[in-house]
C-alpha positions in Angstrom: 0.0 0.0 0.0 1.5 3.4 -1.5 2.0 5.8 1.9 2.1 9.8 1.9 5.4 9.3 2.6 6.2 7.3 -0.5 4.3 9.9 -2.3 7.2 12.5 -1.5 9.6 11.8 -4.4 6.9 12.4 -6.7 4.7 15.3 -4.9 6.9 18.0 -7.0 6.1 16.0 -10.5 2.5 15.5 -9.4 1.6 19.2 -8.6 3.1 20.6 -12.0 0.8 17.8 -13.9 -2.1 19.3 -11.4 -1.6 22.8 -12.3 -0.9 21.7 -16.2 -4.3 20.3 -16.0 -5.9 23.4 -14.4 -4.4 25.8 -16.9 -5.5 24.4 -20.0 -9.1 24.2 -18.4 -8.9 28.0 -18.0 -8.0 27.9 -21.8 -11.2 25.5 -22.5 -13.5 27.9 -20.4 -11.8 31.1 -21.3 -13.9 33.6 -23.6 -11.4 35.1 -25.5 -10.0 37.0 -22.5 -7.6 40.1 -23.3 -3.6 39.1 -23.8 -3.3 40.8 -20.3 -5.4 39.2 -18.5 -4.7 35.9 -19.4 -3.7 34.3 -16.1 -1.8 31.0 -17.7 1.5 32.5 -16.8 0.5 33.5 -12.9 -1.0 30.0 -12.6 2.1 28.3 -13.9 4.8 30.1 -11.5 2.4 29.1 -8.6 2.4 25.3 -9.4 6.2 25.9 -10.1 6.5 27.9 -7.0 5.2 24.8 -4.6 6.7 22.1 -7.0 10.3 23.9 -5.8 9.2 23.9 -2.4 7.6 20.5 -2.2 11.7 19.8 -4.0 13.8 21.7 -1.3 11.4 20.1 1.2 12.0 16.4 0.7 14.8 15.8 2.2 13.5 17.5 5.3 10.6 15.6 5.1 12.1 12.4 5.2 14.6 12.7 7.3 17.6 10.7 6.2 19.1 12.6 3.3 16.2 12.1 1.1 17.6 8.6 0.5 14.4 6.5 0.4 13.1 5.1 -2.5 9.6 5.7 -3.0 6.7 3.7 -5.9 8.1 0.0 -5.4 11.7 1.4 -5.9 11.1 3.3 -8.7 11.8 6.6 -7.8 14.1 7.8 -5.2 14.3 11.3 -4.0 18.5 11.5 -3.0 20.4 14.5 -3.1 21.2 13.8 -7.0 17.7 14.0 -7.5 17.1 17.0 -5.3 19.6 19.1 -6.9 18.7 18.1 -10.4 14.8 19.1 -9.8 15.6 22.3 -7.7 17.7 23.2 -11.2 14.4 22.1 -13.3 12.1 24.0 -11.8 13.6 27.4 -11.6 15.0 26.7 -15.3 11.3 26.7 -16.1 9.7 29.4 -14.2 12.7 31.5 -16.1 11.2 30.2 -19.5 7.4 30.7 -17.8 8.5 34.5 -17.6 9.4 34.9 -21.3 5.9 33.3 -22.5 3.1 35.9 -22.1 5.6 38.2 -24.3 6.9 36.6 -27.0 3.4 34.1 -27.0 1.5 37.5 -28.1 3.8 38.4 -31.1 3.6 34.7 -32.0 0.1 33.6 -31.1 1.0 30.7 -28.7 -0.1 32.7 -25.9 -2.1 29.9 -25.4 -3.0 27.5 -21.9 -1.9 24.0 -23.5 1.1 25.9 -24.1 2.1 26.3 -20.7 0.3 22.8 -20.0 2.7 20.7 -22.3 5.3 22.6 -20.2 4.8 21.8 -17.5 4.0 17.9 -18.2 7.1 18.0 -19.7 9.2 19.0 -16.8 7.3 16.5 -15.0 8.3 14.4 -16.8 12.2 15.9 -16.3 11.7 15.3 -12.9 11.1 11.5 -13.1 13.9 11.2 -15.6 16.1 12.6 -12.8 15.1 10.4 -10.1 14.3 7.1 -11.9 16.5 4.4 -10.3 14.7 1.8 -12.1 14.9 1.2 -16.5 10.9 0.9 -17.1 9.9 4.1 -15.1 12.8 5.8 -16.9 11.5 5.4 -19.8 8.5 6.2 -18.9 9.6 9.8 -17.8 11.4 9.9 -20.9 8.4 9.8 -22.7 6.5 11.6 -21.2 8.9 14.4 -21.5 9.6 13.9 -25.3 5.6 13.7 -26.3 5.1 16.9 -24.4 8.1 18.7 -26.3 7.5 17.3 -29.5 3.9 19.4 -29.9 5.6 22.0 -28.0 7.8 22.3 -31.2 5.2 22.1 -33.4 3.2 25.0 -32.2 3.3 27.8 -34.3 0.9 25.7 -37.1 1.4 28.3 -39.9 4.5 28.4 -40.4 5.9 25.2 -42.2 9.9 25.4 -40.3 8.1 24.9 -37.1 6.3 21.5 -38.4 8.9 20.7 -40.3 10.8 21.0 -36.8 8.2 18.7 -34.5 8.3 16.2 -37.3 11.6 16.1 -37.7 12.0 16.1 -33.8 9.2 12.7 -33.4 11.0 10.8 -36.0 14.1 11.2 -34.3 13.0 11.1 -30.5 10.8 7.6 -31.9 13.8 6.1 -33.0 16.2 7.0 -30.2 13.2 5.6 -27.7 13.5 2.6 -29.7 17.4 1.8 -29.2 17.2 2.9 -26.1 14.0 0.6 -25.1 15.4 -2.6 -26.9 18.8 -1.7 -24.9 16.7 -2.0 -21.8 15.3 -5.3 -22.8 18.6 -7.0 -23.8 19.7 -5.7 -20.3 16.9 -7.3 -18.1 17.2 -10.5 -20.1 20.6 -10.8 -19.6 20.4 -9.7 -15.1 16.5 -10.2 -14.9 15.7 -7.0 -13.4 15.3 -3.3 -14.5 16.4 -2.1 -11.2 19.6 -0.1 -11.6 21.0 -1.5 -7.7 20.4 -4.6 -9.1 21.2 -4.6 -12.3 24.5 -3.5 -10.7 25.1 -6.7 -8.7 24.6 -8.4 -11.2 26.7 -7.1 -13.8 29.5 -8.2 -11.2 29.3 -11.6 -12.0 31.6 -12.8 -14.8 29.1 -15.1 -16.1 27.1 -13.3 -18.5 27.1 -13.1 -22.2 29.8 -10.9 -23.5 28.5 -10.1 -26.9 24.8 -9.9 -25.8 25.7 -7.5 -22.6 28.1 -5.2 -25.5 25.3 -5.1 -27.7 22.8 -3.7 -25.0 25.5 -1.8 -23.9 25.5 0.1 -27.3 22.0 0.7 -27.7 21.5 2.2 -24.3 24.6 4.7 -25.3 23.0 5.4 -28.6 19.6 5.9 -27.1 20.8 8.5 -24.5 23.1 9.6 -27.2 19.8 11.1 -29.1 18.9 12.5 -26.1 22.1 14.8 -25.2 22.4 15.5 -28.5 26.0 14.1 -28.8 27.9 13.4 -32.0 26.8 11.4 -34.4 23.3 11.3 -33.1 23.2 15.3 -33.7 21.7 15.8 -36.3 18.1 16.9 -35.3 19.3 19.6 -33.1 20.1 22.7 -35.6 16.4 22.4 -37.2 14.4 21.1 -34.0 16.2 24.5 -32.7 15.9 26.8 -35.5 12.5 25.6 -36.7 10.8 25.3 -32.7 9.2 28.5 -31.4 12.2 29.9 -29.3 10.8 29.8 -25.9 10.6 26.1 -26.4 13.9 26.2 -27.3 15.3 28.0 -24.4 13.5 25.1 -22.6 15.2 22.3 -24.8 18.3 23.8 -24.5 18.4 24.3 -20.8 15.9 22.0 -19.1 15.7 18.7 -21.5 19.6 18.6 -21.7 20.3 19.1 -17.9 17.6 15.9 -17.5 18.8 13.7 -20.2 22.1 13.8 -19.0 20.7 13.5 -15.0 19.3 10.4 -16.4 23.1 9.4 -18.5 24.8 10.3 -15.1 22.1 7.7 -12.7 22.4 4.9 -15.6 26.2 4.8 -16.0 27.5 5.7 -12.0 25.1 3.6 -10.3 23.4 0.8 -12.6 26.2 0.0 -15.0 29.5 0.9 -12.9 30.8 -2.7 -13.2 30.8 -2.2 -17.3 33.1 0.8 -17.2 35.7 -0.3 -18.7 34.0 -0.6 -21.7 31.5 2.6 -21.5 34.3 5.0 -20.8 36.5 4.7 -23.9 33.3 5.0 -26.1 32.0 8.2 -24.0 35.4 9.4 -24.2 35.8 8.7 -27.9 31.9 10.4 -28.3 33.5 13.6 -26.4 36.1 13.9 -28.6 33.9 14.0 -31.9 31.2 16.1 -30.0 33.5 18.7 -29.2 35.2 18.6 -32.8 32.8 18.6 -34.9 30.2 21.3 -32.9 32.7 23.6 -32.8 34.1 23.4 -36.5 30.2 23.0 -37.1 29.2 26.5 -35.4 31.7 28.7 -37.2 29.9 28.4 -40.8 26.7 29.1 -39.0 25.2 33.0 -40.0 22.2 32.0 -38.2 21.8 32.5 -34.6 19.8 29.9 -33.2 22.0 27.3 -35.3 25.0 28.8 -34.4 24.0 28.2 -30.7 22.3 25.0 -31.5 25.7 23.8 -32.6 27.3 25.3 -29.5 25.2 22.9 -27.6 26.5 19.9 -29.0 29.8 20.9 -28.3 29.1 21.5 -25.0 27.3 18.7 -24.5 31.0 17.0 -25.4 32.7 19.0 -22.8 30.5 16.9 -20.5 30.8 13.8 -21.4 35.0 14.7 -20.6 33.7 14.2 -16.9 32.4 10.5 -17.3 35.8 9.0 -16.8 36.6 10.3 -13.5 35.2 9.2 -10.6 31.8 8.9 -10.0 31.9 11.4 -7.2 33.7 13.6 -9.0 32.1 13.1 -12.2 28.6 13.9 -10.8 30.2 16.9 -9.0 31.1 18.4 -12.6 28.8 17.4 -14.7 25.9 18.8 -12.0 28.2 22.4 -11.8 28.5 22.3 -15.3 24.6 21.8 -16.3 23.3 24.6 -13.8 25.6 27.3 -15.8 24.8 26.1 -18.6 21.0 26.1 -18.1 21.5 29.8 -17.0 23.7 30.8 -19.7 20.7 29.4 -22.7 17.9 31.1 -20.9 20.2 34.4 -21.4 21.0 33.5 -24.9 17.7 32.1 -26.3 15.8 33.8 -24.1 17.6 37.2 -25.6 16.7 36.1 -29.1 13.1 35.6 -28.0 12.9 39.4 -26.1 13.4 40.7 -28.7 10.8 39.5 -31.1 8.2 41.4 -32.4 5.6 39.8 -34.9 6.5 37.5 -37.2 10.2 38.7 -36.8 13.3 37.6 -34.6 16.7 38.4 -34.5 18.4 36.1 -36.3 21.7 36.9 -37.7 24.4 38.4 -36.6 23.6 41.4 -39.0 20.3 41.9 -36.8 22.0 42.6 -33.7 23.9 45.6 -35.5 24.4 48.3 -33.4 22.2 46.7 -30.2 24.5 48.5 -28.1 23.7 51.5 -29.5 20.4 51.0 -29.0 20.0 48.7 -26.0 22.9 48.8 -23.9 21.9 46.6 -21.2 20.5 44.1 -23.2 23.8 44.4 -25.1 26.0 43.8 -21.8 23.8 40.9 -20.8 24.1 39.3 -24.1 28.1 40.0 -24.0 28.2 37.8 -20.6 26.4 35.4 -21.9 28.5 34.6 -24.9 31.5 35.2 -22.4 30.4 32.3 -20.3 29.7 29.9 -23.4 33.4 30.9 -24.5 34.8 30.1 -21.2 35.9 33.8 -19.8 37.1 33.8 -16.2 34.6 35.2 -13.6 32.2 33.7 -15.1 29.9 30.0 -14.7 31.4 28.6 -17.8 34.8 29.3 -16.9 34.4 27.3 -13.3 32.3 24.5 -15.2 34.4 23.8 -17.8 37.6 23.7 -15.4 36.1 21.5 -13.2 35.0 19.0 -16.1 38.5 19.2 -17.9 40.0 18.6 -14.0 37.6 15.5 -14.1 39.2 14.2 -17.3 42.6 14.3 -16.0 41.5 13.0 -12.7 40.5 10.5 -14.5 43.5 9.8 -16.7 42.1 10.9 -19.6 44.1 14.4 -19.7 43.8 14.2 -24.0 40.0 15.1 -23.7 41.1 18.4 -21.6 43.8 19.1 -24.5 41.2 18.8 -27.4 38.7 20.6 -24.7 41.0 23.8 -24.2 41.9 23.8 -27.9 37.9 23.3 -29.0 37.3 26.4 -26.4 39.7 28.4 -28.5 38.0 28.0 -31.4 34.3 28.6 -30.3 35.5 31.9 -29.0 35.2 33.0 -32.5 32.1 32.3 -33.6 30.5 33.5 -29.7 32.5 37.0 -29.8 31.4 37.6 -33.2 27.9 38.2 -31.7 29.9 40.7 -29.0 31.4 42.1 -31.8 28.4 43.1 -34.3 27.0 44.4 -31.2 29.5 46.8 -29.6 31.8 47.6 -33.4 29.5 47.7 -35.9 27.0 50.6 -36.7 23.0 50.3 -36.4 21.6 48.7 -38.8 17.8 47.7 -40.0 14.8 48.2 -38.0 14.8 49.1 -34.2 14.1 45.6 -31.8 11.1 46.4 -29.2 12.0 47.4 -25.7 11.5 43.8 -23.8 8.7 43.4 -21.2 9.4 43.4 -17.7 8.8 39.7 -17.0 11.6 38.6 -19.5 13.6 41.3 -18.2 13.1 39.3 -14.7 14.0 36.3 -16.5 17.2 37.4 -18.1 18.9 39.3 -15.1 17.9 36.0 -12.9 19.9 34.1 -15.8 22.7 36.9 -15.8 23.2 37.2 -11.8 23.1 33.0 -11.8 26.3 33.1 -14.4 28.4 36.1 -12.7 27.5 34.6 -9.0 28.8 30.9 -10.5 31.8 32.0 -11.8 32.3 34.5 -8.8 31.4 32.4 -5.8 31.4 29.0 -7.1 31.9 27.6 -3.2 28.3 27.6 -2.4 27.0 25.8 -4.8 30.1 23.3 -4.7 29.7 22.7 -1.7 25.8 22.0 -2.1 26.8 19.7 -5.2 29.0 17.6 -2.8 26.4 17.1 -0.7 24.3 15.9 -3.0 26.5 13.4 -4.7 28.3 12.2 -1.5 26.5 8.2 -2.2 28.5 7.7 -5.2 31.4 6.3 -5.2 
């Protein structure tokens, strides 16, 4: 018999599907209210506002580090967990806040839109805390269906259906490796359970070719999903063609829970195999990083340009797998909360400053901007400082701490091609710095944003510069959270 206490892991996930539910019946019963007094947003930020509470609360609640699995084993609500669904939630109330503007140039002001959202990072949050194979693909999917109408919403223009199609066919197929990976792993150990899937793997008895086989179709099914090289290729068009709110949310949110999900699956359930899956993350890193990099520099569009940026840094991740688990978590965890901050700034810049039927989207369109918008213009500088790497800033901490994982774990080649990659992508990121600050107006004026995506960006530009500042905090917090692995 299910308990309230056993209920606690999944309170946060089940009062964001709640208060999905209620806001698209205020869109059923709502008589074509005025854009301002559409209450979508407000409702949204409340049920994110107790679904971070409910988060921060668990472990209080439980008393014993949040350590207690919860649904049959299923779920667990640990410190990993925690962290990962604080980082979720406040990811999306940031993307909430750039909605109601951008949603009235575009018409997807709408209450399923904020609905999807929030089942999707529901479903985020029981990616992140699934210690068992079935109900982790259940999260998964419940995630991916949400995002894949999410991409699909502006119905008039054919780049956004071309990008949801494009997004379903690829997210079906990944689903599929990655299910029949899951199969081929509980016939070979008999359980989906990642503790015991674990013990088992330590006997020397099983299957060789059968266990390499699952093996490979669980990396190339999570290798769709953090949009690592050469499972890429959906990225620059889901990105380009999606409306880019739901990017900012793909960008920050989806990647910081696919690889939540990597970081469970490899540390805990298949730690005896990793021998074998850390030369072929390593060996994914190096191509990721490569080929992302070279990738962005011939890009003229934005969102591509930054699309491509985040398959590189999805490679400077994966450098942290072959440390430690302890200090692989650490990094990877330090890196994903800058980097979540650091695309809400940038996507959620691009989306600002949209007016109907019109967003920047070259690096001629940002002309002048600061000219014209100085502060956006300073934000926007950070934020491609922190992609690049620049000291004093989150991506400067993170990417030091994932490069120190590498050579921790003996692997100080993926920190060489790392530093060397980071080199290069400080071209194509201070080109943007560049057309803004040395190059004269140009083209129409951008609107003056709204005060809600104002909110949204400073949160996003206070989070980087207090990261690379005061990284202790949160470090210290990260430790914490990761302390069971080992």
């Amino acid at each position: 018999m299910i308990g309230a206490r056993d209920l606690l892991p999944v309170l946060p996930a089940l009062v964001l599907v709640v208060t999905g539910l209620v806001v698209i019946l205020l869109q059923a019963g709502a008589r074509r209210p005025q854009p301002g007094a559409r209450p979508f947003a407000a409702v949204s930020l409340a049920g994110l506002a107790l679904a971070f509470f409910a988060t921060w609360s668990i472990p209080k609640a439980q008393g014993c580090g949040a350590c207690t699995p919860s649904l049959g084993g299923s779920l667990v609500g640990d410190g990993l967990a925690r962290m990962l669904g604080l980082l979720l939630i406040a990811t999306a109330a940031a993307v909430v806040l750039l909605v109601p503007a951008y949603g009235r140039k575009t018409d997807t002001d709408r209450g399923e839109v904020y609905g999807l959202m929030l089942f999707a990072v529901a479903g985020m949050l029981g990616l992140v805390s699934a210690v068992e194979l079935v109900a982790l693909f259940v999260a998964l999917e419940i995630m991916s269906v949400s995002l894949y109408a999410l991409a699909g919403l502006r119905r008039a223009q054919a780049r956004s259906q071309e990008a949801a199609l494009k997004y379903f066919v690829t997210g079906a197929f990944s689903s599929a490796f990655l299910l029949y990976g899951i199969a081929l792993l509980y016939g070979i150990t008999g359980t989906t359970n990642l503790a015991r899937i674990a013990s088992a793997l330590a006997s020397p008895s099983r299957d060789p070719t059968t266990l390499a086989v699952a093996l490979g179709l669980l990396l190339v099914g999570f290798g769709f999903k953090v949009a690592c090289v050469p499972f890429h290729m959906w990225v620059p068009d889901v990105y380009e063609g999606a409306p880019t709110t739901v990017t900012t949310l793909m960008a920050a949110a989806v990647k910081a829970a696919a690889f939540g999900a990597l970081l469970r699956v490899t540390l805990f359930g298949l730690a005896p195999l990793a021998y074998k899956w850390r030369p072929a993350l390593a060996g994914l890193a190096i191509l990721t990083m490569i080929i992302g990099n070279l990738a962005a520099l011939a890009q003229s569009n934005l969102k591509r340009m930054l699309a491509y940026s985040s398959i590189a840094h999805a490679g400077y991740m994966l450098t942290a797998f072959v440390a430690a688990p302890a200090l692989a978590a650490e990094a990877v965890v330090f890196y994903l909360a800058g980097y979540a901050a650091v695309s809400v700034g940038a996507f959620g810049a691009l989306a600002a400053l949209t007016r109907e039927d019109r967003e920047p989207s070259t690096l001629a369109d940002l002309a002048g901007l600061a000219e014209r918008r100085p502060a956006l213009a300073a934000a926007i500088a950070v934020f491609m400082f922190s992609l690049t790497g620049v000291p004093v800033t989150a991506g400067f901490v993170g990417k030091l701490m994932v490069f120190r994982a590498a050579v921790a774990g003996g692997w100080a080649v993926l920190a060489l091609v790392g530093v060397a990659m980071s080199l290069v992508s400080a071209y194509y990121y201070l080109r943007v710095v560049v057309a803004m600050y040395m190059r004269p107006p140009t083209g129409e004026e951008w609107p003056r944003i709204g005060g809600a995506a104002a909110v949204a960006l400073t949160f996003a530009l206070l989070a980087i510069l207090w990261l690379g500042v005061e990284p202790g905090r949160i470090l210290d917090s990260v430790r914490s959270a990761v302390t069971g692995l080992r």
